[in-house]
Structure formats: structure tokens, C-alpha cells
C-alpha positions as CSV (number, residue, x, y, z in Angstrom):
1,X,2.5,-10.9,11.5
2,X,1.5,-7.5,11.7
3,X,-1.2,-5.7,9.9
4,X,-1.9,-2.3,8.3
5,X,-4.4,-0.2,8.9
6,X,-4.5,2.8,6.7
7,X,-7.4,5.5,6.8
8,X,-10.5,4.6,5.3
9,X,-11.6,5.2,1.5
10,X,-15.2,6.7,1.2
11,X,-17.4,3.7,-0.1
12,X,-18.4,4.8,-3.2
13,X,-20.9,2.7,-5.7
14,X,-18.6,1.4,-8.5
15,X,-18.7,3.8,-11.7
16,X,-21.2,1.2,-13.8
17,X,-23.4,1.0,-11.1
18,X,-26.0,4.1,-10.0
19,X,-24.3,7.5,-8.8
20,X,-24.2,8.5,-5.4
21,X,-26.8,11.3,-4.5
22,X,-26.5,14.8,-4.3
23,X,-24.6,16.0,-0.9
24,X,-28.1,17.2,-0.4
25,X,-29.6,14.3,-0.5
26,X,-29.8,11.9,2.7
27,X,-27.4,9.6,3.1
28,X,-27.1,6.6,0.9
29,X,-27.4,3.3,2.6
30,X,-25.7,0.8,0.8
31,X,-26.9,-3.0,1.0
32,X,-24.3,-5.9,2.0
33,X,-24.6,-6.7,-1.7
34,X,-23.1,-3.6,-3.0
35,X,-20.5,-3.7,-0.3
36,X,-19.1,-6.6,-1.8
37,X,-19.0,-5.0,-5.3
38,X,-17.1,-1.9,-4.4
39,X,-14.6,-4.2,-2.4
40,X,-14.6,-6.5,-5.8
41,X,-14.2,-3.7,-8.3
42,X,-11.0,-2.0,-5.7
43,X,-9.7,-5.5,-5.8
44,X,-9.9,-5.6,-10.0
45,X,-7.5,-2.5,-9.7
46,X,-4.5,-4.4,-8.7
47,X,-5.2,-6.4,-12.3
48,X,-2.4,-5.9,-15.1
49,X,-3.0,-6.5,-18.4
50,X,-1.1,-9.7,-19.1
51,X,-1.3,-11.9,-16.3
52,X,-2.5,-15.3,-14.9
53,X,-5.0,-14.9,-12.4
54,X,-7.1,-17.3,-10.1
55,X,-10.8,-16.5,-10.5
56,X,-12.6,-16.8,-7.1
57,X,-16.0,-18.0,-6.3
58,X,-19.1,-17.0,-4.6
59,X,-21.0,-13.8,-4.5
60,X,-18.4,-11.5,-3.7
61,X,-16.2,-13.0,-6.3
62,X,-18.1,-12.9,-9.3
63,X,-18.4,-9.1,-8.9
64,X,-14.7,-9.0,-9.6
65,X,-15.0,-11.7,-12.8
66,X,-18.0,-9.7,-14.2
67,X,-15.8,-6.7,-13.5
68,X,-12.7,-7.9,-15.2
69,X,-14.7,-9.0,-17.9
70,X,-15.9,-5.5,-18.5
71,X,-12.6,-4.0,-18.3
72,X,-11.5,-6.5,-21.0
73,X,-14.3,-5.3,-23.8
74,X,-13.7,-2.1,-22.8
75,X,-9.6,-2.9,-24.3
76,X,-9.0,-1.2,-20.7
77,X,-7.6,-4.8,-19.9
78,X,-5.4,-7.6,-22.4
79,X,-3.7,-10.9,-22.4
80,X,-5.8,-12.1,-19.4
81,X,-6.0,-15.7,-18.5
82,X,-8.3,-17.0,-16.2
83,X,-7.7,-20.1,-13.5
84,X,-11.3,-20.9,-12.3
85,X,-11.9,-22.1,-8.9
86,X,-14.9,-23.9,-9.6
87,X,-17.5,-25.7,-12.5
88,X,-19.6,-22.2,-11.8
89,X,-17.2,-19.9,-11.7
90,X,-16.0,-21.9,-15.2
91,X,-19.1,-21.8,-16.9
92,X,-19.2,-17.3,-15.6
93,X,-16.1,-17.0,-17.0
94,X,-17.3,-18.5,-20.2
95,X,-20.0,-16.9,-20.9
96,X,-18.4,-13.5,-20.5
97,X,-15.5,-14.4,-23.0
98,X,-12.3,-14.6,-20.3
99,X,-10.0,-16.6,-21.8
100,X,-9.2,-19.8,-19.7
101,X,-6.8,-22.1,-18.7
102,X,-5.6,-24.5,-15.5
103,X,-2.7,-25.1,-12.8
104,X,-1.7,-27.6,-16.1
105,X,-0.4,-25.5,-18.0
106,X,0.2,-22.4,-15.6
107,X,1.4,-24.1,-12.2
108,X,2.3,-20.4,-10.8
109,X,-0.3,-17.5,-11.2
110,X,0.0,-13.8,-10.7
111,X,-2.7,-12.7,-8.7
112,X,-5.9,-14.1,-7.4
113,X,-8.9,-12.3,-6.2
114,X,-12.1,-14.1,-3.9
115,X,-13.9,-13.8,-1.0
116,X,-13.9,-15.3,2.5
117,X,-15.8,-16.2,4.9
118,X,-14.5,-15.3,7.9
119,X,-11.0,-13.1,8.3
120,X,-9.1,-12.6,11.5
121,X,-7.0,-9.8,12.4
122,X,-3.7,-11.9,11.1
123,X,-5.5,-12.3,7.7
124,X,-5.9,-15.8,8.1
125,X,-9.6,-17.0,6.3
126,X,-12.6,-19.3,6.4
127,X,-12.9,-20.3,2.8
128,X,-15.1,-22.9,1.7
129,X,-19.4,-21.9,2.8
130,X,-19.8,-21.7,-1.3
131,X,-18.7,-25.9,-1.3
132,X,-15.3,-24.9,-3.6
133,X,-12.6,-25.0,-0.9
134,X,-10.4,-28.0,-2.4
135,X,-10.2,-26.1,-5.9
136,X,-9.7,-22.4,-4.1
137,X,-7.5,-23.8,-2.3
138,X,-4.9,-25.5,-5.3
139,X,-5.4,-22.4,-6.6
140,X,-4.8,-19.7,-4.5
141,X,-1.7,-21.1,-2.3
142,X,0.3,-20.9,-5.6
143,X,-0.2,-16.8,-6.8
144,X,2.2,-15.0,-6.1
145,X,-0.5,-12.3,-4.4
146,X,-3.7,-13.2,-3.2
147,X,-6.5,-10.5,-2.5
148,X,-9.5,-10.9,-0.3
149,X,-12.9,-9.1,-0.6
150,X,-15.5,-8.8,1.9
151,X,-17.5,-6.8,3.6
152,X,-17.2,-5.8,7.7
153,X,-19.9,-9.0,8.6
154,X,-16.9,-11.4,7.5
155,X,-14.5,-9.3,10.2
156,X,-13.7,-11.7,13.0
157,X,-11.4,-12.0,16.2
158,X,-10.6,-15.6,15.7
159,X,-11.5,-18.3,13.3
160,X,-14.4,-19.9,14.0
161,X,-15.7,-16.9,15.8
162,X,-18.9,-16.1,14.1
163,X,-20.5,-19.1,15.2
164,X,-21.1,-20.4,11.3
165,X,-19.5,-22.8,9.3
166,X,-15.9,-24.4,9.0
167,X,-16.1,-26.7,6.4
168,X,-14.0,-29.9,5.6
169,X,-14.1,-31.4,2.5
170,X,-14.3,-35.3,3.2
171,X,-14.7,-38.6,1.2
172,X,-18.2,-40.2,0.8
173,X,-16.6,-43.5,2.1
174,X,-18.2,-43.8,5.7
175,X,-18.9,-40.2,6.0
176,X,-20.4,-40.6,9.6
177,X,-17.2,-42.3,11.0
178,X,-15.2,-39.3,9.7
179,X,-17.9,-36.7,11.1
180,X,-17.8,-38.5,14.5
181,X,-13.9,-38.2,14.6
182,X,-13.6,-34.2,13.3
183,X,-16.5,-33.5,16.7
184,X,-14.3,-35.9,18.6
185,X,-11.0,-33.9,17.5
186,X,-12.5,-30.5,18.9
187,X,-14.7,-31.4,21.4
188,X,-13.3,-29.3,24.2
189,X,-14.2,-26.2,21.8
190,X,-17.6,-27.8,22.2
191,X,-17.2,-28.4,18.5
192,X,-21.0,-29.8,16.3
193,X,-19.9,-31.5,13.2
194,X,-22.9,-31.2,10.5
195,X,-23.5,-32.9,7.3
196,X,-24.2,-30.7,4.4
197,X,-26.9,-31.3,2.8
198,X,-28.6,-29.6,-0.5
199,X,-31.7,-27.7,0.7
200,X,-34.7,-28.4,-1.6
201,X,-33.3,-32.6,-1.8
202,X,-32.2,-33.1,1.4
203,X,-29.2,-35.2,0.2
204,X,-26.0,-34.8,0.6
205,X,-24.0,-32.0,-1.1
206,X,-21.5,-33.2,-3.3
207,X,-18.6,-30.9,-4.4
208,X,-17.3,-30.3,-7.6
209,X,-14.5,-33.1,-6.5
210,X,-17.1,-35.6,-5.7
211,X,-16.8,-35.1,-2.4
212,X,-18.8,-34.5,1.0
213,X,-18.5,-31.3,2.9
214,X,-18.8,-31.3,6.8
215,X,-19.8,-28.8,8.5
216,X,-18.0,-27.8,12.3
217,X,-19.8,-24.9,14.2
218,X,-17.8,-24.2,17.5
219,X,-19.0,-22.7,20.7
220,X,-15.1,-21.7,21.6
221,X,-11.7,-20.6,20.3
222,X,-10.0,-23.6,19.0
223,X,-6.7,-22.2,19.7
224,X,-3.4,-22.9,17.7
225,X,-4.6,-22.9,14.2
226,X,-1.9,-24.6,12.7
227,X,-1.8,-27.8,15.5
228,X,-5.9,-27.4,14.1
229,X,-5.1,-27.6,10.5
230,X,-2.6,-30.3,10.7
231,X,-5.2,-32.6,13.3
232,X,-8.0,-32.5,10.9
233,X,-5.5,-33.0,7.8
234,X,-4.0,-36.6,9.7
235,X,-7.3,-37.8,9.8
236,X,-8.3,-40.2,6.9
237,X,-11.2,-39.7,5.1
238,X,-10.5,-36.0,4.5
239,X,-9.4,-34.2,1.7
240,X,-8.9,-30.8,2.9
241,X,-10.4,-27.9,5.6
242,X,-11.2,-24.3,4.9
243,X,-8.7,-22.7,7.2
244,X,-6.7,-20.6,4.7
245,X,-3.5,-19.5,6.8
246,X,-0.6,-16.9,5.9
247,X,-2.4,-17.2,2.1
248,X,-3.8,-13.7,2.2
249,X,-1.6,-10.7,0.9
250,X,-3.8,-8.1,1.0
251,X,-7.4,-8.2,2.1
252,X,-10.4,-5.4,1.1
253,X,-12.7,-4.9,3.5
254,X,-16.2,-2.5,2.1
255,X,-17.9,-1.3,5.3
256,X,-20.9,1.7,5.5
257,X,-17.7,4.1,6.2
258,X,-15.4,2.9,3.6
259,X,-13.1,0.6,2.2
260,X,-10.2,-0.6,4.3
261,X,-7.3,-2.2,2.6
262,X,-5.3,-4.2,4.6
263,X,-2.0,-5.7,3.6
264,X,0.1,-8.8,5.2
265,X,3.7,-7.8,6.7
């Protein structure tokens, strides 16, 4: 699978949010947080009035629900429905009036837009830091296109490769036998398998699913991603990993020189 690589856009802050200075002025720095907008509100231009789409969740993502929400009091934007990917992402798309429904009633969508993780040069993800992998997942492997915003941190060379988090949904049932045998499964990728736990309680985190989340942080590559996928999916216990593979159809990346778009071939 082969990926294009066509010349940068200028990053440009989004038109609702301050304009750029004066060419006189020095240049404008913009923070990781504003990188994820402009890559949001480019993503919110491959919205059509009239379709389905999966609504993402996580920083990057509710950039582009706030956005299409904008675009849909502004009468720019009509007949939208919105799949949430998530009780928070729900409860955004609420209380900014996007009309919602579920994989129920619409079991193919049009388009879905979220963030990532962690994206490798094939366009394969990490999904799932946020704790909604299982529901991003359902959702997004049935759209007919799938677009990815980040910014350049989330750039990586392989998955797994920037050290941080690849989570695995698991059942609370015995969650330490199923953590011991994930480590066990990559332990020649000197692989750490962490409980996630909610900061100010120290308990568990529990997913909107009811579920635990383990964490795996890996020293090396952990080679053949699918063989990966498949091992950690044989294993009872779990419910699902956040290795997104050949999902992503086009992927928006916002750096400090621009906005790359690459697309899946």
C-alpha cells in the first residue's frame, strides 16, 4: 500500500479562530492545540450535506464536531446525522444540536472523521489513549471513508514506536491473568503491560463498555501487525486492541509548515 505525498498547504488558523499576522509581523507559532484544529476543520471539508457520519473522539476530534456543528447553523451544512463514538462525544454532539443516531438504524456510514494516536507510514493507527477504542472501532471499520487528524507528534515509523500506549480493551474478570498473558505474548518486543487506572482515584478505568483497558508500552518493533492483532484477539478475556489497520482512507496531518494530506492507494 503506497502513500501520497502531495506538497504542503500553508497552516493557516481556521477562519473562526484569530487571523494570522501581518507578513510583517514575526512569524506565528502555532501551539499543538491549534494544529489539531486546522487539521479538524480541513477534515470537515470532505463533509456533504446529507450524509451519515461517525463522530470521533478526543481532542482532535471535537474540533471537527464543534466545527460541523457550526457549519450546520450557519445552513452551510443539512441533513446531517451523527454516529457518536463515545458517551462524551454523545453528550458534545447534543448539546450543539447534531442530530443523532446509531450503527441500529444506519449499519453503513459515509464518512467518519477522528484522531489517532499514532500513524505509520502505511496509514495504519493507534486508536484508543482517549479509553473509546471498542466503540471507534464498530464505528469506523464500516464508513465507506475514514479521515484521520493529527498533528506531526502522532507521525511514527512503526506502531508502537513512540514508546506510549497500545491499549487493549479487556474484561474485568481476572484482569491480572489477562495482563500477564498480553506481556507474555510480546515479550521478545520487551513488551510492559500496564493497568489503567483513573488519576485523582487510583482505580481502575472503566470504559464506556464496562470494560478495563491495558496498557502495553514496547521497547521494540513488534513486527507483523496483523499475526499481532490476531494473537492478542485469540486471547480470552479481551474484547478488542487499538491497532486500526488498512481503516484509514485519507489521513491530515497539521505540522508548523503545513497541512499534509495523505491518501490510502
Amino acid at each position: 500500500m503506497a502513500i501520497a505525498y502531495p506538497h504542503l498547504i500553508p497552516a493557516e488558523k481556521p477562519a473562526s479562530m484569530e487571523s494570522s499576522l501581518s507578513s510583517l509581523s514575526p512569524p506565528v507559532i502555532l501551539t499543538q492545540d491549534e494544529l489539531k484544529k486546522i487539521a479538524a476543520y480541513k477534515a470537515v471539508e470532505f463533509v456533504e450535506s446529507g450524509m451519515v457520519l461517525g463522530l470521533g473522539t478526543g481532542s482532535t476530534a471535537k474540533h471537527a464536531v464543534d466545527r460541523i456543528a457550526e457549519l450546520l447553523h450557519q445552513g452551510k451544512l443539512k441533513n446531517i446525522i451523527g454516529v457518536p463514538t463515545s458517551k462524551k462525544t454523545h453528550e458534545q454532539a447534543v448539546s450543539l444540536g447534531i442530530p443523532l443516531s446509531d450503527l441500529d438504524t444506519h449499519p453503513v456510514l459515509d464518512l467518519a472523521i477522528d484522531g489517532a494516536d499514532e500513524v505509520d507510514p502505511f496509514l495504519n493507527l493507534v486508536k484508543g489513549r482517549g479509553g473509546s477504542l471498542l466503540r471507534e472501532k464498530m464505528v469506523e471499520s464500516v464508513c465507506k471513508k475514514f479521515v484521520v487528524i493529527v498533528d506531526e507528534s502522532k507521525l511514527v515509523c512503526h506502531l508502537g514506536g513512540s514508546g506510549l500506549a497500545m491499549p487493549v480493551e479487556i474484561v474485568p474478570f481476572c484482569w491480572k491473568f489477562t495482563a500477564k498473558r498480553l506481556q507474555e505474548l510480546f515479550e521478545d518486543s520487551g513488551c510492559v503491560a500496564k493497568l489503567r487506572t483513573c488519576l485523582e482515584k487510583n482505580q481502575p478505568f472503566v470504559s464506556d463498555n464496562g470494560n478495563y483497558i491495558v496498557d502495553l508500552y514496547f521497547k521494540k518493533d513488534i513486527g507483523d501487525l496483523k499475526v499481532a492483532c490476531d494473537a492478542i484477539l485469540r486471547l480470552a478475556g479481551v474484547v478488542e486492541h487499538g491497532m486500526f489497520l488498512d481503516m484509514a482512507t485519507t489521513v491530515i496531518v497539521a505540522g508548523e509548515l503545513g497541512v499534509a494530506i495523505k491518501h490510502k492507494q
